[in-house]
N, C-alpha and C positions, 0 to 999 in steps of 0.2 A: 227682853222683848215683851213689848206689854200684851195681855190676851187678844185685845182687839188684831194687834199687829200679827201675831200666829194664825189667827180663825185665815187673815186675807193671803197669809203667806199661802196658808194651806190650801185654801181657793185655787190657790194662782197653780201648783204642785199640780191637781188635780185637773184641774183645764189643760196644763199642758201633756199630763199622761194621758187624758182620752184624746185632743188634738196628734198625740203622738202614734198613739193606737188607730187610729180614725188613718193616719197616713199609711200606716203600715199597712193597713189590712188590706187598702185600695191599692198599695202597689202588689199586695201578695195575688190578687183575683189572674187565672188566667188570662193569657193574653192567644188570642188563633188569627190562623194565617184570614183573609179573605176569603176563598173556597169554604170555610166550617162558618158557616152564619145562618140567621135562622131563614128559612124555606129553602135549603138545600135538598137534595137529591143524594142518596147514596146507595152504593148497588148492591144490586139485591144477592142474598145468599151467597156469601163470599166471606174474606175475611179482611176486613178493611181497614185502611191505616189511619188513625188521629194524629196530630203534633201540636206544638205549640211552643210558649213560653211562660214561665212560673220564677218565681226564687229559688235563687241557687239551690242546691239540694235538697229541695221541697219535696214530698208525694203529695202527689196528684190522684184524685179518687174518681176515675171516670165511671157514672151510669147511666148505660144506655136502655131508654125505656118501655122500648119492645120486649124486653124480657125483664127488667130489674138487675139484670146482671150487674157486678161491679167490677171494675179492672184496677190497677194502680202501677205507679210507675214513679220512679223519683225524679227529678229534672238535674240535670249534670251542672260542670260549676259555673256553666254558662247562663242557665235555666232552660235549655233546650231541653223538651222531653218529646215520646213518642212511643206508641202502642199503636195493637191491633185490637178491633173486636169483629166479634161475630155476627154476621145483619143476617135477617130473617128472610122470608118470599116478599113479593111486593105487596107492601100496603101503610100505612100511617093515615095521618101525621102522627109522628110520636115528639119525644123530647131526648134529649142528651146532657146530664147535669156535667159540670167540672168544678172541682170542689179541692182547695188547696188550703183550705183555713177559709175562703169566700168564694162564695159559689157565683156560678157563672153558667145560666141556663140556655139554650138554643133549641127556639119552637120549632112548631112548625114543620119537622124534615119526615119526609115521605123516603121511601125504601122502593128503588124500580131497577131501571136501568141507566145508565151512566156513560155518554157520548164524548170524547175531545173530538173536538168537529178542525181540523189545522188546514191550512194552506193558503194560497196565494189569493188572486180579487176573486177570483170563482167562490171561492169560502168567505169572503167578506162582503162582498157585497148585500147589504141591506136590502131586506122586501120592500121598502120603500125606492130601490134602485138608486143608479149612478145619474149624474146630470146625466138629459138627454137618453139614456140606458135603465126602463121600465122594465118592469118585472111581468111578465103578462100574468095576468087574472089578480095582482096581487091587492089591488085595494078592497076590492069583496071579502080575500083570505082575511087580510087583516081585520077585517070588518067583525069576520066571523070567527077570530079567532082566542078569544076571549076561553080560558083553560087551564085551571089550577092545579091538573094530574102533571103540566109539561110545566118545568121551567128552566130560563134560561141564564144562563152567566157570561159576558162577553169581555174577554181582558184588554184593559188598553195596551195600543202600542208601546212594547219596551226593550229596547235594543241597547245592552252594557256588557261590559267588559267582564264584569265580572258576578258568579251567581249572584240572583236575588235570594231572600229570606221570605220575600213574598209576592203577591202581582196584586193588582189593582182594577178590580171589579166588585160588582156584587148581583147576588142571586135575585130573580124577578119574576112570578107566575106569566104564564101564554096572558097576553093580552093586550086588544090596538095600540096600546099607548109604548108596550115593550119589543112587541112583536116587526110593528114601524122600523124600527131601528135594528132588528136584529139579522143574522145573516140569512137569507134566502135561501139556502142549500141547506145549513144548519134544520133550519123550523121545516122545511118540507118532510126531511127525512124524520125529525122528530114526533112530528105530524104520525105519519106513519106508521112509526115504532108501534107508537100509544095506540094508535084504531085497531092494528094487527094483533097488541101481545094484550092489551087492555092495561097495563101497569103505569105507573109513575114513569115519568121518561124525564135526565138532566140532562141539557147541551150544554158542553162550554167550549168555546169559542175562541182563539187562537189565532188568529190571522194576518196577515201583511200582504197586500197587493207589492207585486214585481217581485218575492223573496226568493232567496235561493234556496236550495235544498240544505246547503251545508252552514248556512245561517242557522235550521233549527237543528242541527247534530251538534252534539259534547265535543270534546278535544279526542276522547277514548275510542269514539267512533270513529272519529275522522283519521284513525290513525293508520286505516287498510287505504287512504286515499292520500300518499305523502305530497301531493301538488295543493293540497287544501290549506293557506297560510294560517295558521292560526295567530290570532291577536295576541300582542304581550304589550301591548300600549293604547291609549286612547291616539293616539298616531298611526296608528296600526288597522285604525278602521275606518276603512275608505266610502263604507257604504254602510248605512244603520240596518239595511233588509239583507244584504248579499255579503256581507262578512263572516265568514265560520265563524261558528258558536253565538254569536251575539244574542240572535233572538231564543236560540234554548237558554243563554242565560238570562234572560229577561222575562220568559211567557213561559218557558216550561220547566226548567228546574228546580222549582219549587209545589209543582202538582204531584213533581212523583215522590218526594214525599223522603 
């Protein structure tokens, strides 16, 4: 092999181990549910649960940076991993690093207090209201309701058979444009919180008009109630809001974590 042909071979070697490195490290970075992104809310002085996904038997280097503390945890051979840490009184923003070989920073997150706001159209319905079904006072509120202490999360509609890994929302400061859209019962009571306690206040938001009660209960609960049919088939579910378990496996089994 003449020199020339070596120098390109060795080019070529070299492209593909940092193309190779370059892939690897992007698929090692953290991966988090929805609920953990940046301008989240998390409560205050407690002890509160992370999760995620990483490579198989990775450690995971969480720090949290109201105190610099560091936690770790190795991810099982699924990459599921999960700890707790310790949150402080209210106040931020701070940040929370996750660091598995590539770091993966989330701004932005205030430490207050922490609302699941669930239930039927009374919980869902928008300050912007229903056709014909106004909110009273509420286009002044929203006018005025512009607030980066309060923020909110609202999960879409998800009724399955079987648990999710995750839900489908994302986190947004008090503001006309978020606040419009968000639930009326949720933001008044949030409202509230915040004038009353003065802290950071998170809402999220859960909700289905018409739903039954035993739509958001597990199969574990539902078990003191034996007339409650639980689904074992996508035939099995006659109603997406009023079928046992469906919307806890769709909207809640994955907040708890």
């Amino acid at each position: 092999m003449s020199a020339m042909k070596k120098i390109k071979f060795s080019q070529r070697i070299m492209i593909a181990g940092f193309v190779l490195a370059s892939f690897l490290q992007a698929n090692a970075e953290v991966k988090l549910p929805a609920i953990f992104s940046d301008g989240m809310v998390m409560q205050q002085q407690t002890t509160a649960n992370l999760w995620g996904t990483a490579s198989p038997h990775k450690k995971v280097t969480v720090t949290t940076g109201w105190n610099k503390k560091q936690y770790y945890v190795t991810a099982d051979s699924k990459g599921a991993w999960k700890l707790a840490v310790a949150t402080p009184k209210a106040g931020g923003p701070y940040a929370i690093t996750f660091d598995d070989g590539a770091k993966k920073v989330l701004d932005n997150i205030l430490i207050g207090e922490v609302w699941l706001c669930s239930g039927q159209s009374n919980m869902e319905m928008p300050m912007k209201g229903f056709k014909n079904q106004p909110v009273e006072n509420a286009n002044m509120d929203i006018l005025h309701s512009r607030n980066p202490q309060i923020r909110l999360f609202t999960l879409k509609r998800t009724s399955t058979l079987v648990p999710q890994d995750d839900v489908v929302g994302s986190w947004s400061a008090a503001a006309p444009v978020s606040v419009r859209e968000f639930s009326a019962t949720a933001y008044y009571f949030g409202r509230l919180v915040n004038e009353m306690l003065d802290v950071p206040v998170g809402l999220v938001v859960a909700a289905w008009g018409g739903s039954a009660c035993e739509a958001w209960m597990n199969a574990d609960w539902l078990k003191a109630f034996p007339d409650a049919k639980i689904p074992q088939s996508e035939a099995d579910i006659k109603s997406k809001n009023r079928t046992p378990t469906v919307l806890y496996n769709g909207m809640l089994h994955h907040l708890s974590g």
